[in-house]
Each structure stands twice: as structure tokens, then as C-alpha cells.
Biopython code that builds the backbone (N, CA, C, O; Angstrom):
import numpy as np
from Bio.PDB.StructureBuilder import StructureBuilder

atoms = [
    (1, "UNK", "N", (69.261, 173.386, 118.593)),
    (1, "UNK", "CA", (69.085, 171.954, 118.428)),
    (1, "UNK", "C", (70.450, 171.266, 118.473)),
    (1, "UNK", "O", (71.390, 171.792, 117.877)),
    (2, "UNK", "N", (70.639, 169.963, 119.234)),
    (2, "UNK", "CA", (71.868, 169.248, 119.032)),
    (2, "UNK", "C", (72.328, 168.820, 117.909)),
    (2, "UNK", "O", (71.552, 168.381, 117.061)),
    (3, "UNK", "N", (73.720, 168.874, 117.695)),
    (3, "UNK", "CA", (74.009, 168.558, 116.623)),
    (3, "UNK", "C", (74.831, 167.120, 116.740)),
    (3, "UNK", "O", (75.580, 166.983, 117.707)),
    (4, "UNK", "N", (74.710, 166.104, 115.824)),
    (4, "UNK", "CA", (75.299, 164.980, 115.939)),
    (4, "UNK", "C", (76.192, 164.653, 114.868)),
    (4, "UNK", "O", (75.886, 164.795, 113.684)),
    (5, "UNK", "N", (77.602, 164.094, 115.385)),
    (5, "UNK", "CA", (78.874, 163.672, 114.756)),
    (5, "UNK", "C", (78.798, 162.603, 113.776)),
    (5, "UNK", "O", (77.605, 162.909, 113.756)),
    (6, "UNK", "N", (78.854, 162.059, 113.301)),
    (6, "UNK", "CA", (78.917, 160.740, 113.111)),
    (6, "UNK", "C", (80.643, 160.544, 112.515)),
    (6, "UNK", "O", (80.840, 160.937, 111.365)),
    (7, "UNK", "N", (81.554, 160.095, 113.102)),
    (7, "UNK", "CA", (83.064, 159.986, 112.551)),
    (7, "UNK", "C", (82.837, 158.860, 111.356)),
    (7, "UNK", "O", (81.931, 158.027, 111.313)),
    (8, "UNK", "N", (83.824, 159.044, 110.469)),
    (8, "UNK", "CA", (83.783, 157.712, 109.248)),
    (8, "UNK", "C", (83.781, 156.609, 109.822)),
    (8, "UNK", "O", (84.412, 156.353, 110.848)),
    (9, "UNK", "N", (82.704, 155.474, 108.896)),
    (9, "UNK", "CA", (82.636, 154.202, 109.124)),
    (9, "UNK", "C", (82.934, 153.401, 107.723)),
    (9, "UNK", "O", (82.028, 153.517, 106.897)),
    (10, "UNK", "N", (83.931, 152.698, 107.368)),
    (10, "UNK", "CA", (83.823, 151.891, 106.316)),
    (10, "UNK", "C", (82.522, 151.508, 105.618)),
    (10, "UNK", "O", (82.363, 151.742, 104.420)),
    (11, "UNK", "N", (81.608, 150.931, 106.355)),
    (11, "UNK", "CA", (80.178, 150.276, 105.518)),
    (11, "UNK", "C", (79.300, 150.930, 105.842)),
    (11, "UNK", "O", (78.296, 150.694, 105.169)),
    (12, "UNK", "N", (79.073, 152.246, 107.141)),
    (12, "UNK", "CA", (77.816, 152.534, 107.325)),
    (12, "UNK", "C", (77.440, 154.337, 106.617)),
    (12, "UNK", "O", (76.522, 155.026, 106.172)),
    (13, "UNK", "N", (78.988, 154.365, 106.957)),
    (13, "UNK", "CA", (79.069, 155.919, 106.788)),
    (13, "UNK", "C", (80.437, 156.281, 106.289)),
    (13, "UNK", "O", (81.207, 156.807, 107.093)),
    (14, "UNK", "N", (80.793, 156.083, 105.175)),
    (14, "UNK", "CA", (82.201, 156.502, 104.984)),
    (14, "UNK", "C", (82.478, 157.487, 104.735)),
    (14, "UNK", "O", (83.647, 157.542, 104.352)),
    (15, "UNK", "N", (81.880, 158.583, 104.749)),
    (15, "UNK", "CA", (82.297, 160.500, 104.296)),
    (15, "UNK", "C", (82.197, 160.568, 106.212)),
    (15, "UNK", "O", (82.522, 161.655, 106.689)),
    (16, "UNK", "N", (81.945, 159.916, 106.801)),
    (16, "UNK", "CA", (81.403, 160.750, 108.149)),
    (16, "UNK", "C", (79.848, 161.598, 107.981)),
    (16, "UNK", "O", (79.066, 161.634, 107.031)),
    (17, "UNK", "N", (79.799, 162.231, 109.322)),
    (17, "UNK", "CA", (77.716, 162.813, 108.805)),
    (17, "UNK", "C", (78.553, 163.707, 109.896)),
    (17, "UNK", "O", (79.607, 163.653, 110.530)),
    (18, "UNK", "N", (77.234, 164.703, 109.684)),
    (18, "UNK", "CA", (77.150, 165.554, 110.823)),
    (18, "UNK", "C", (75.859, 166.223, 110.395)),
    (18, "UNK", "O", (75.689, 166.649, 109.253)),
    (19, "UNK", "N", (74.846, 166.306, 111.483)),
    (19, "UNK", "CA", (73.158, 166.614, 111.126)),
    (19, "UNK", "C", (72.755, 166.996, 112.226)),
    (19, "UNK", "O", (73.461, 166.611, 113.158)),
    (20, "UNK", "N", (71.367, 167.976, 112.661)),
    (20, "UNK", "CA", (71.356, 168.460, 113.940)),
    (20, "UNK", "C", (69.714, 167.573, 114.062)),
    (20, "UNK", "O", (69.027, 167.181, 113.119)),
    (21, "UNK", "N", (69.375, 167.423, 115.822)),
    (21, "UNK", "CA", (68.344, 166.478, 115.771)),
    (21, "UNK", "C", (67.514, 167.875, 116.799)),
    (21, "UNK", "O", (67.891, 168.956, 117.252)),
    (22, "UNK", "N", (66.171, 167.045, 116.808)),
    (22, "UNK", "CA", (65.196, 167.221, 117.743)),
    (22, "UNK", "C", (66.023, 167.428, 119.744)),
    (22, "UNK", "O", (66.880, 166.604, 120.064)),
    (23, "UNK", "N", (65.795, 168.036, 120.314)),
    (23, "UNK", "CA", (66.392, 167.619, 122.100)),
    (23, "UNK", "C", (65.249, 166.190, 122.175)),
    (23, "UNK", "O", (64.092, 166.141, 121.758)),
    (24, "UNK", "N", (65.879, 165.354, 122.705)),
    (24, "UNK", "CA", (65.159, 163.864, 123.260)),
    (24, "UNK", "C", (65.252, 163.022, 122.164)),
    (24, "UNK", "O", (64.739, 161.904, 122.205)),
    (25, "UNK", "N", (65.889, 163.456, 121.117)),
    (25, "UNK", "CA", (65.040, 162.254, 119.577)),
    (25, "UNK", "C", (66.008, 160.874, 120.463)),
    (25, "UNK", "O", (66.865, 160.972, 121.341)),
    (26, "UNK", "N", (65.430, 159.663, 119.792)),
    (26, "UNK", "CA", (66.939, 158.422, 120.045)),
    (26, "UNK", "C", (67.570, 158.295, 119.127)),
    (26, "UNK", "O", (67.062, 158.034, 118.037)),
    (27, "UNK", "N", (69.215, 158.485, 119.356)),
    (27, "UNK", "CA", (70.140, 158.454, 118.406)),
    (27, "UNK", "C", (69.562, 157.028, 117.435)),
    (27, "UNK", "O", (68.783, 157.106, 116.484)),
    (28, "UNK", "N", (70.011, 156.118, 117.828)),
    (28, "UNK", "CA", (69.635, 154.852, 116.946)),
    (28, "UNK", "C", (68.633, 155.065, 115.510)),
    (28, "UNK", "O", (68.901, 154.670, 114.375)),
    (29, "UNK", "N", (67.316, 155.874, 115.998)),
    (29, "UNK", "CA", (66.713, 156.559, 115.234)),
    (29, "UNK", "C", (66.625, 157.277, 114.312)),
    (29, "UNK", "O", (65.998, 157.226, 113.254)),
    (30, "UNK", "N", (67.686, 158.381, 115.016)),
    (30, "UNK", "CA", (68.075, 159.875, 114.200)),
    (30, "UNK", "C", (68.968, 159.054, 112.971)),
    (30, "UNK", "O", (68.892, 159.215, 111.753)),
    (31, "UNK", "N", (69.821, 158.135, 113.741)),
    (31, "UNK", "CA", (70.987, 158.068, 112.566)),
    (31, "UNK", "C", (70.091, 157.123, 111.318)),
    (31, "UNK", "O", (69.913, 157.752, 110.276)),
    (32, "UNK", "N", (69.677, 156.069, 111.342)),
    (32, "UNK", "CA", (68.686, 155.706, 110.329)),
    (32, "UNK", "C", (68.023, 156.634, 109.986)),
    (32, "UNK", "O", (68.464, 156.749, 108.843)),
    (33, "UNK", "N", (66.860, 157.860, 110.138)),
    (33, "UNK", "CA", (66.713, 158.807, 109.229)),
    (33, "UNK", "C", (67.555, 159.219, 108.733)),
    (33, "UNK", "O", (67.183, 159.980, 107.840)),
    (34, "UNK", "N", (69.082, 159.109, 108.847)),
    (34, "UNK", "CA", (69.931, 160.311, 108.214)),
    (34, "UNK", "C", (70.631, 159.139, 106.865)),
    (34, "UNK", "O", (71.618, 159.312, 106.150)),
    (35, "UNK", "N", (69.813, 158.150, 106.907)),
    (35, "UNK", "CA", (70.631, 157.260, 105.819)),
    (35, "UNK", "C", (72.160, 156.217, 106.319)),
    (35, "UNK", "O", (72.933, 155.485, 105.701)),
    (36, "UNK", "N", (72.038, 156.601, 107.567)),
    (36, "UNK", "CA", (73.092, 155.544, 108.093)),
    (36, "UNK", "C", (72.467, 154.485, 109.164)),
    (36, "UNK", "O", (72.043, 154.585, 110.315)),
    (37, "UNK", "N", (72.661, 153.083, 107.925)),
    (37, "UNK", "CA", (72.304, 151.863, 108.393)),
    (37, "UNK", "C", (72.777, 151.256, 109.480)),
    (37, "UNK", "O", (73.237, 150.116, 109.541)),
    (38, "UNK", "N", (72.677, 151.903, 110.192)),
    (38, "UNK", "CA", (73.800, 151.092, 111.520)),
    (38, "UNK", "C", (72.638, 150.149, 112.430)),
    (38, "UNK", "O", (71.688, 150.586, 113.078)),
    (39, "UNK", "N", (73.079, 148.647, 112.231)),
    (39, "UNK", "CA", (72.570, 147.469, 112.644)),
    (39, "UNK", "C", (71.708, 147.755, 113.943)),
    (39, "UNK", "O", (72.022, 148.374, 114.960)),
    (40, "UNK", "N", (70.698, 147.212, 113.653)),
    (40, "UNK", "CA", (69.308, 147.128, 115.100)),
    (40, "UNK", "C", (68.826, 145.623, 114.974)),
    (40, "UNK", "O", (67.616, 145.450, 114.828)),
    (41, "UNK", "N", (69.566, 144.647, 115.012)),
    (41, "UNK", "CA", (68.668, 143.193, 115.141)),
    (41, "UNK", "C", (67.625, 142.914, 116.117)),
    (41, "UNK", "O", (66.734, 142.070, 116.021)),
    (42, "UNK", "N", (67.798, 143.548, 116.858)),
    (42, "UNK", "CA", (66.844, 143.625, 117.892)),
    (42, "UNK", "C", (64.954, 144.380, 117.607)),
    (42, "UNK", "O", (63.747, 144.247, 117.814)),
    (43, "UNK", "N", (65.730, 144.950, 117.168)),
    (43, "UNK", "CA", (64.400, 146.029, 116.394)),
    (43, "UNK", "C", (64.501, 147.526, 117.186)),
    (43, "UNK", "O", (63.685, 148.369, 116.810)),
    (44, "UNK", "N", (65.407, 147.893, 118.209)),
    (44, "UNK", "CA", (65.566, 148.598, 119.267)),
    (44, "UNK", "C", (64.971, 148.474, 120.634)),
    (44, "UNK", "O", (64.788, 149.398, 121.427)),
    (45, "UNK", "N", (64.732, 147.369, 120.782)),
    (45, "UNK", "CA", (64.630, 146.847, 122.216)),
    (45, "UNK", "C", (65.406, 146.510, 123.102)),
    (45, "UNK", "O", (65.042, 145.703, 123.958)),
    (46, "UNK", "N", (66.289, 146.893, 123.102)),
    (46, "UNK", "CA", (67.797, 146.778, 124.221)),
    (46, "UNK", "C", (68.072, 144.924, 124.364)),
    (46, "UNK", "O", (68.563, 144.450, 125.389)),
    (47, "UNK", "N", (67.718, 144.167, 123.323)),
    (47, "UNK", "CA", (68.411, 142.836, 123.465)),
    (47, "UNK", "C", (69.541, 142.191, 122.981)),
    (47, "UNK", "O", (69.929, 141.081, 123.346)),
    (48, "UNK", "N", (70.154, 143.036, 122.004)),
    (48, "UNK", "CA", (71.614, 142.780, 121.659)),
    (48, "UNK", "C", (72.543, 143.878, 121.935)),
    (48, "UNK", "O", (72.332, 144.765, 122.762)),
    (49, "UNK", "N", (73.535, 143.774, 121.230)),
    (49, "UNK", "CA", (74.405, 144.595, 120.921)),
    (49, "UNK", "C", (75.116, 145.193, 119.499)),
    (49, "UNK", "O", (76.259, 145.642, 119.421)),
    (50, "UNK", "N", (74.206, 145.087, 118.482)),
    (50, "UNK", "CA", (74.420, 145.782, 117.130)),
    (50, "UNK", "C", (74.155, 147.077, 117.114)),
    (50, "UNK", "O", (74.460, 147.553, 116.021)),
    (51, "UNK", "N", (73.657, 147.969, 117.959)),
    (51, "UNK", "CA", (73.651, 149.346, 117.886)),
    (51, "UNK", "C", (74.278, 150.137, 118.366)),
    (51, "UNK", "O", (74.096, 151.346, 118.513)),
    (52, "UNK", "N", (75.281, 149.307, 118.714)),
    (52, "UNK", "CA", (76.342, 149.888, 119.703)),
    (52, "UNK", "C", (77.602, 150.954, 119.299)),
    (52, "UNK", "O", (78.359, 150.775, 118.345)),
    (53, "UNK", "N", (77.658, 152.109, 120.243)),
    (53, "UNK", "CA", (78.184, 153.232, 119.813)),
    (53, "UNK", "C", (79.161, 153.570, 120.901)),
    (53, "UNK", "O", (78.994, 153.401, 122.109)),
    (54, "UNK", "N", (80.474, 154.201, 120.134)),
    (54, "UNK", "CA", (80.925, 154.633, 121.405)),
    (54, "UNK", "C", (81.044, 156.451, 121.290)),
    (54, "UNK", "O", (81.196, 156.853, 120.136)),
    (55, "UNK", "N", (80.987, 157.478, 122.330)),
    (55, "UNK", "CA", (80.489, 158.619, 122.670)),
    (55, "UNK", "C", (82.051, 159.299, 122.439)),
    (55, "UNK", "O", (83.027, 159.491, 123.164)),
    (56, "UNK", "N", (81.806, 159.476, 121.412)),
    (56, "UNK", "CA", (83.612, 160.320, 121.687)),
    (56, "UNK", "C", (83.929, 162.051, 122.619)),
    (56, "UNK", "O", (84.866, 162.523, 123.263)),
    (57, "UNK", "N", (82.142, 162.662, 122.078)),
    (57, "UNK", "CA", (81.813, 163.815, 122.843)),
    (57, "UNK", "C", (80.764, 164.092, 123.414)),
    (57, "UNK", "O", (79.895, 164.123, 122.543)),
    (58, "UNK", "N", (80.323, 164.321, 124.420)),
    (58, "UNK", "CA", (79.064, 164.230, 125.062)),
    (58, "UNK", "C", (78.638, 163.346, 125.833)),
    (58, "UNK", "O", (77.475, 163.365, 126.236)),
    (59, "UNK", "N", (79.362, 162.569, 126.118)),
    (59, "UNK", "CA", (78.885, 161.139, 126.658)),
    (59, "UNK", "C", (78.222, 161.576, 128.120)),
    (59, "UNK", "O", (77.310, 160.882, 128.569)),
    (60, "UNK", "N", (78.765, 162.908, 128.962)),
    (60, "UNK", "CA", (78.492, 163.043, 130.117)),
    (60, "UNK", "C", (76.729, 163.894, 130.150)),
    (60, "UNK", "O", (75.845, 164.091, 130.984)),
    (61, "UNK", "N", (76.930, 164.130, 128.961)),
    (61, "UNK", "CA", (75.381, 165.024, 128.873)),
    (61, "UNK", "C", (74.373, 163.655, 129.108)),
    (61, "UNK", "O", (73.554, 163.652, 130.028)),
    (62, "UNK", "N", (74.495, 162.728, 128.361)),
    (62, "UNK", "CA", (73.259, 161.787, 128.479)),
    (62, "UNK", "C", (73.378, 161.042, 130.130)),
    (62, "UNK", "O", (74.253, 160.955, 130.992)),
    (63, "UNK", "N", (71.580, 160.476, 129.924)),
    (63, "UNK", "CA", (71.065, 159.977, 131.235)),
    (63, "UNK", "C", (72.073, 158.829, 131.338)),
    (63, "UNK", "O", (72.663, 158.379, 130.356)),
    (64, "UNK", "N", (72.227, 158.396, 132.556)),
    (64, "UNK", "CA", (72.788, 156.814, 133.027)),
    (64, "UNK", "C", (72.116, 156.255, 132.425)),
    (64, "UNK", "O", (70.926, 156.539, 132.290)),
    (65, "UNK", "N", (72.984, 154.819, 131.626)),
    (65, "UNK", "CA", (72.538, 153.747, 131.412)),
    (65, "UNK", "C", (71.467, 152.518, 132.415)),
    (65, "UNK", "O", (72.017, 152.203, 133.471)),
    (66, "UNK", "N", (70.446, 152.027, 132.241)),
    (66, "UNK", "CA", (70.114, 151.225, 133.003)),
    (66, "UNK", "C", (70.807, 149.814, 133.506)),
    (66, "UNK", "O", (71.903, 149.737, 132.950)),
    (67, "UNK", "N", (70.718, 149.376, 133.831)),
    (67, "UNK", "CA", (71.599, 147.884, 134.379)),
    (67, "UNK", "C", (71.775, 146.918, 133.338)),
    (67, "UNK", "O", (72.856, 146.347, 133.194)),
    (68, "UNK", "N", (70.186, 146.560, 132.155)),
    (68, "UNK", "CA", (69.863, 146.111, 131.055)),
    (68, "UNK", "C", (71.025, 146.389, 129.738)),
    (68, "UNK", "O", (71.448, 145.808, 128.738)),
    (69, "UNK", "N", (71.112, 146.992, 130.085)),
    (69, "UNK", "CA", (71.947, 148.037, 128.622)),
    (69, "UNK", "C", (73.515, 147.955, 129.191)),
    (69, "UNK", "O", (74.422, 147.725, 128.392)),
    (70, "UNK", "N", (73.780, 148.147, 130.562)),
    (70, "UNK", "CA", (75.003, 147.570, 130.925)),
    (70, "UNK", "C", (75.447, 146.205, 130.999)),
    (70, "UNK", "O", (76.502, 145.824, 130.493)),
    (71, "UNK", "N", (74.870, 145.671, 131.453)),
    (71, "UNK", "CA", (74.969, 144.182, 131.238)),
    (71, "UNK", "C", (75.058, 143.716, 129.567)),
    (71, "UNK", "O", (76.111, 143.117, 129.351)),
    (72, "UNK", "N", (74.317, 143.841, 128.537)),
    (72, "UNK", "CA", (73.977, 143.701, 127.431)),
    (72, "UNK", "C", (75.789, 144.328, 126.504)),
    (72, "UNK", "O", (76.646, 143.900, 125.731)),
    (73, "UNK", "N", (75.472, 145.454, 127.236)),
    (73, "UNK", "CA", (77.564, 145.853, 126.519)),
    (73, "UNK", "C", (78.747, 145.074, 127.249)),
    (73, "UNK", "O", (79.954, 145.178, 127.031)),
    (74, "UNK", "N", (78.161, 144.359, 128.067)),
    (74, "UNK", "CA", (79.683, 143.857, 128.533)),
    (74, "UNK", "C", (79.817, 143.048, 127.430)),
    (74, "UNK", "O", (80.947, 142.571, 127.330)),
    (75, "UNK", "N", (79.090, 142.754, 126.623)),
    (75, "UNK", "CA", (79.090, 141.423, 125.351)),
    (75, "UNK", "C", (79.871, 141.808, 123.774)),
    (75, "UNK", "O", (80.202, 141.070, 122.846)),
    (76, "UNK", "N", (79.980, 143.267, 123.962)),
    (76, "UNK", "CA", (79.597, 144.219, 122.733)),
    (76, "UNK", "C", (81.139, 143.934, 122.023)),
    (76, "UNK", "O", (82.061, 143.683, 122.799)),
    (77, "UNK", "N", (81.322, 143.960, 121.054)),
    (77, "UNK", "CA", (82.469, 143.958, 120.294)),
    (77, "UNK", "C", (83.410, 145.695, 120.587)),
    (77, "UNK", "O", (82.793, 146.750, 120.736)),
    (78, "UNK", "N", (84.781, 145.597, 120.606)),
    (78, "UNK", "CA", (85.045, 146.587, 120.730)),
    (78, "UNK", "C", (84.582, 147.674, 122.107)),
    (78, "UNK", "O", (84.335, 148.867, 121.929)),
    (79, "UNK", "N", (84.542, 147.180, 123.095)),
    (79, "UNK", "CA", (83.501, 148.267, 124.383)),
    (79, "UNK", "C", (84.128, 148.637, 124.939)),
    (79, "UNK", "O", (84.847, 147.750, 125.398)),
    (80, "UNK", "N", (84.493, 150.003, 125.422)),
    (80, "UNK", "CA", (84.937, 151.199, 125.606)),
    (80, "UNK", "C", (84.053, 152.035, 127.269)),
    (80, "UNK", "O", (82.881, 151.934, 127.630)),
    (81, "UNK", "N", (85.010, 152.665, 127.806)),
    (81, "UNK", "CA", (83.848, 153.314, 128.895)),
    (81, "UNK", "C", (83.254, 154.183, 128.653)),
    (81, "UNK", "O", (82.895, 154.660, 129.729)),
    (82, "UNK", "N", (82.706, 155.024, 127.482)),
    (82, "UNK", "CA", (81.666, 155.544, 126.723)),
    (82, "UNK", "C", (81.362, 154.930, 125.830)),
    (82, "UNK", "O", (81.499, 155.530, 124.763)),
    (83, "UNK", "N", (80.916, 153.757, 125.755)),
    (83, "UNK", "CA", (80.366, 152.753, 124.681)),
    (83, "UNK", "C", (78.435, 152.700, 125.604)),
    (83, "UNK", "O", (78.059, 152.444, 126.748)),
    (84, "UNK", "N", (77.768, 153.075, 124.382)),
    (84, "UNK", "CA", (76.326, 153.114, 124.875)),
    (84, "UNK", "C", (75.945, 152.786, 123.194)),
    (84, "UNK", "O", (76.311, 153.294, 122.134)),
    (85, "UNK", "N", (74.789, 151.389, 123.654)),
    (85, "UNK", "CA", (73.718, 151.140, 122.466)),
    (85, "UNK", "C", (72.522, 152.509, 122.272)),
    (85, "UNK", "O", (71.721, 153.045, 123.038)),
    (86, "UNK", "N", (72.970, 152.740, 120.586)),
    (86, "UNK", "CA", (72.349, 153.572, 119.913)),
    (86, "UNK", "C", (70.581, 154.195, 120.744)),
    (86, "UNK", "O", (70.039, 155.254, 121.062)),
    (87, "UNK", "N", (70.266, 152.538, 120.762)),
    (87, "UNK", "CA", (68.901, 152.677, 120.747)),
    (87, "UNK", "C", (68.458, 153.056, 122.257)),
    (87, "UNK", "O", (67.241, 153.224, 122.334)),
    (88, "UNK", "N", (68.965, 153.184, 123.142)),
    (88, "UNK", "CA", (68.987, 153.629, 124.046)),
    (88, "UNK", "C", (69.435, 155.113, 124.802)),
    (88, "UNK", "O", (69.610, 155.410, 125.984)),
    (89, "UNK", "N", (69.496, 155.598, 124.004)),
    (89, "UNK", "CA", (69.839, 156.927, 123.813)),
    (89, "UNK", "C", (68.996, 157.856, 123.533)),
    (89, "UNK", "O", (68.471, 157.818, 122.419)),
    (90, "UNK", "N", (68.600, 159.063, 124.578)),
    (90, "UNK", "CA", (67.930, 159.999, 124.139)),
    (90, "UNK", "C", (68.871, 160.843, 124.278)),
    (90, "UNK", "O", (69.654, 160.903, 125.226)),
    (91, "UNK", "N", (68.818, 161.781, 122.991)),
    (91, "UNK", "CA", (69.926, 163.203, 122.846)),
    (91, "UNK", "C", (69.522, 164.408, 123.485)),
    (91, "UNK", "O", (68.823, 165.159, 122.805)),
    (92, "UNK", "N", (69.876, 164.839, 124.916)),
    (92, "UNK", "CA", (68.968, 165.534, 125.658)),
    (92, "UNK", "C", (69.388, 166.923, 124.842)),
    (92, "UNK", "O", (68.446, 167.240, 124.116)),
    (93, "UNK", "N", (70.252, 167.642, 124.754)),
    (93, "UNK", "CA", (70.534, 169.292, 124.645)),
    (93, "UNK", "C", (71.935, 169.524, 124.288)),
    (93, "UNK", "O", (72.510, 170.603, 124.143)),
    (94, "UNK", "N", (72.364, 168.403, 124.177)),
    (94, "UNK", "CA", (74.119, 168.633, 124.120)),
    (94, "UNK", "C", (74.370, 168.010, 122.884)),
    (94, "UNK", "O", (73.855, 166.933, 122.585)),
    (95, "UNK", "N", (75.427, 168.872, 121.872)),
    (95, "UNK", "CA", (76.268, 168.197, 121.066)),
    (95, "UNK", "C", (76.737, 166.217, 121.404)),
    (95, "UNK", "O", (76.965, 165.660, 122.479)),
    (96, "UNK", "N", (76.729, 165.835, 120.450)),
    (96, "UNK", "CA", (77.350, 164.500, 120.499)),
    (96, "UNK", "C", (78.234, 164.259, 119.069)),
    (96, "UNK", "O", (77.902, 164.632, 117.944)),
    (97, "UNK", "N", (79.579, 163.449, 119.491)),
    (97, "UNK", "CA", (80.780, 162.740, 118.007)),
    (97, "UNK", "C", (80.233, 161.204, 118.517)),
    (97, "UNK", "O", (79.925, 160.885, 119.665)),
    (98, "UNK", "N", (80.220, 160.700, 117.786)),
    (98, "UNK", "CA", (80.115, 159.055, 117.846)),
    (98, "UNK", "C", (80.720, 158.227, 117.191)),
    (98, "UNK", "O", (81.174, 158.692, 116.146)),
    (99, "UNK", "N", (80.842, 157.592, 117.297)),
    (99, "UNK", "CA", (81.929, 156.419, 116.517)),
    (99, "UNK", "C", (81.215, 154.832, 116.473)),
    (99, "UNK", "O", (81.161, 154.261, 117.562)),
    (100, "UNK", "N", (80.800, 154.277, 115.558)),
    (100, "UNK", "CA", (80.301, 153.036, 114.919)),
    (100, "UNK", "C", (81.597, 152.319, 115.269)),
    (100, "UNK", "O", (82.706, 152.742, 114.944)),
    (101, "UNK", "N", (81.358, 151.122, 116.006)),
    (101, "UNK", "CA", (82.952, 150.636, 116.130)),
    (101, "UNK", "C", (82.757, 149.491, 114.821)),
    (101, "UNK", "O", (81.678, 149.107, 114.371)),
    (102, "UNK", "N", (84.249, 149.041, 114.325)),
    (102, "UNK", "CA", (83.619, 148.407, 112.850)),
    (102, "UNK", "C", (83.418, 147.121, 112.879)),
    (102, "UNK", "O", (83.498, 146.636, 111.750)),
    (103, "UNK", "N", (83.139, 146.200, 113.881)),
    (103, "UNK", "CA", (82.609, 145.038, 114.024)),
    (103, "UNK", "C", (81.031, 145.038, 115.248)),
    (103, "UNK", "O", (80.748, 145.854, 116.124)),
    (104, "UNK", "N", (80.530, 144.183, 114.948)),
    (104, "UNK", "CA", (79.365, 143.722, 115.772)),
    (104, "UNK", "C", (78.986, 142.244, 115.812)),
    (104, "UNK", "O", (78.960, 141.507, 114.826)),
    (105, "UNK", "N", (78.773, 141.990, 116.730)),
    (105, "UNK", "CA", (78.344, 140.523, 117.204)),
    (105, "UNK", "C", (76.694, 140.206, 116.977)),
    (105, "UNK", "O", (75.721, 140.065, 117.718)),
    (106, "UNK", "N", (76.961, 140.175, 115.450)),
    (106, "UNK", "CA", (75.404, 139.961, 114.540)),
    (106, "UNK", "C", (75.792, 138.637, 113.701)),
    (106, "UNK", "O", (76.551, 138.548, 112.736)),
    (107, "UNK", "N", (75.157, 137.785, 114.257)),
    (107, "UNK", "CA", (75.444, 136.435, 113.358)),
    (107, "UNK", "C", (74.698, 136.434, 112.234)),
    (107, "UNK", "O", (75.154, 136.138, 111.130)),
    (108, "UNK", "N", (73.431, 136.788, 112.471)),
    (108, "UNK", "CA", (72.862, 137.144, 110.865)),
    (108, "UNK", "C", (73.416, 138.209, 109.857)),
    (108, "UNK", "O", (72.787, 138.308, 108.803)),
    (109, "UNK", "N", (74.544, 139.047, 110.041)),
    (109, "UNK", "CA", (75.382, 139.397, 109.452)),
    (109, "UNK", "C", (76.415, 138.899, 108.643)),
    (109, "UNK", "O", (77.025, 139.396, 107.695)),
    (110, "UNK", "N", (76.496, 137.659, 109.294)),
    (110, "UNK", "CA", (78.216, 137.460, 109.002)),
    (110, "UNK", "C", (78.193, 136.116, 108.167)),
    (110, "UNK", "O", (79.077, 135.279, 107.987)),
    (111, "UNK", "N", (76.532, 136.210, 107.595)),
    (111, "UNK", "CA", (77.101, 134.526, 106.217)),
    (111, "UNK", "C", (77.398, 133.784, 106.720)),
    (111, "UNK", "O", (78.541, 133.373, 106.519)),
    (112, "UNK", "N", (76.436, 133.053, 107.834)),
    (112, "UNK", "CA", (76.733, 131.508, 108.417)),
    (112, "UNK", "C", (75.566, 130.670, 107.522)),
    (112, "UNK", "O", (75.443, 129.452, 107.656)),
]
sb = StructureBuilder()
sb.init_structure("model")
sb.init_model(0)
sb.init_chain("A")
sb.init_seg("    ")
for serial, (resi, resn, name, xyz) in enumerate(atoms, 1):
    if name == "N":
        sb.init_residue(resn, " ", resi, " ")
    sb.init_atom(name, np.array(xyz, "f"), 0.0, 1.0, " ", f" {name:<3s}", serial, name[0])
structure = sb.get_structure()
């Protein structure tokens, strides 16, 4: 079974994680079962960019992004050329490290 990274995050994950998933689960998913809140305003429908992750290992194992999900990260706080939203992610067979970058472009976050 794959095993998934999670590197330290100030608010979501500050020890770091590391937990092994299902082949296919969606990260976005896995990591909320594992107790790390990492933002879905969307609900996981690929319409923002709060689930956004960048791939520190594995990035080449997963499927291409669709056009939706590319377009949608050019917006993303912090975006990187292995930067892929959580929720769009199926973990096929390969190890993955990930990295929560520590801002997101969630206005219902940020006490307006």
C-alpha cells in the first residue's frame, strides 16, 4: 500500500504525518481521515484552490492533471511545477511527500 508524507505545517499538521492509504484513495480525502484539516471550500469539486498541494515525491507517478485543475492553479497561492489540488488526486501505487503550502486564497478564512 502507498505510503503518504505529509511534511510539517504550522496549522494543519505540525509534527508532520506519515500514514499508508488504499492504491486510488484521493489524497484530499485520505489526509482529512488522517485528522489533517487541510481546506476544501469547494467541497472537492475542483473550483478553487484551498486544497492545494505541492508533490515533493511522486509527483511523476500520478495521472496528468486535466486543463480544469490547471487553469484553477495558475490562481493558487505559492504554485510550484508539482503543485496539484489535493482533491484531485488519486494515489495510484507510488509513495508520495507533500507539502501544504502555508497560505491559501480562502476569503472565508481570513476574517473579512
Amino acid at each position: 500500500m502507498p505510503r503518504i508524507k505529509v511534511l510539517p505545517h504550522a496549522q494543519f499538521c505540525p509534527e508532520g504525518a506519515e500514514f499508508e492509504v488504499e492504491p486510488n484513495a484521493n489524497l484530499c480525502q485520505s489526509l482529512l481521515k488522517q485528522g489533517i484539516k487541510i481546506e476544501h471550500a469547494c467541497d472537492m469539486s475542483c473550483a478553487c484552490t484551498t486544497c492545494h498541494v505541492i508533490v515533493r515525491k511522486g509527483f511523476d507517478s500520478l495521472e496528468e492533471m486535466n486543463d480544469v485543475e490547471a487553469d484553477l492553479l495558475d490562481r493558487a497561492w505559492g504554485l510550484e511545477p508539482d503543485s496539484r489540488l489535493s482533491c484531485q488526486v488519486a494515489i495510484v501505487d507510488e509513495d508520495l511527500e507533500v507539502e501544504i503550502p502555508k497560505y491559501t486564497i480562502n476569503h472565508a478564512s481570513e476574517n473579512h
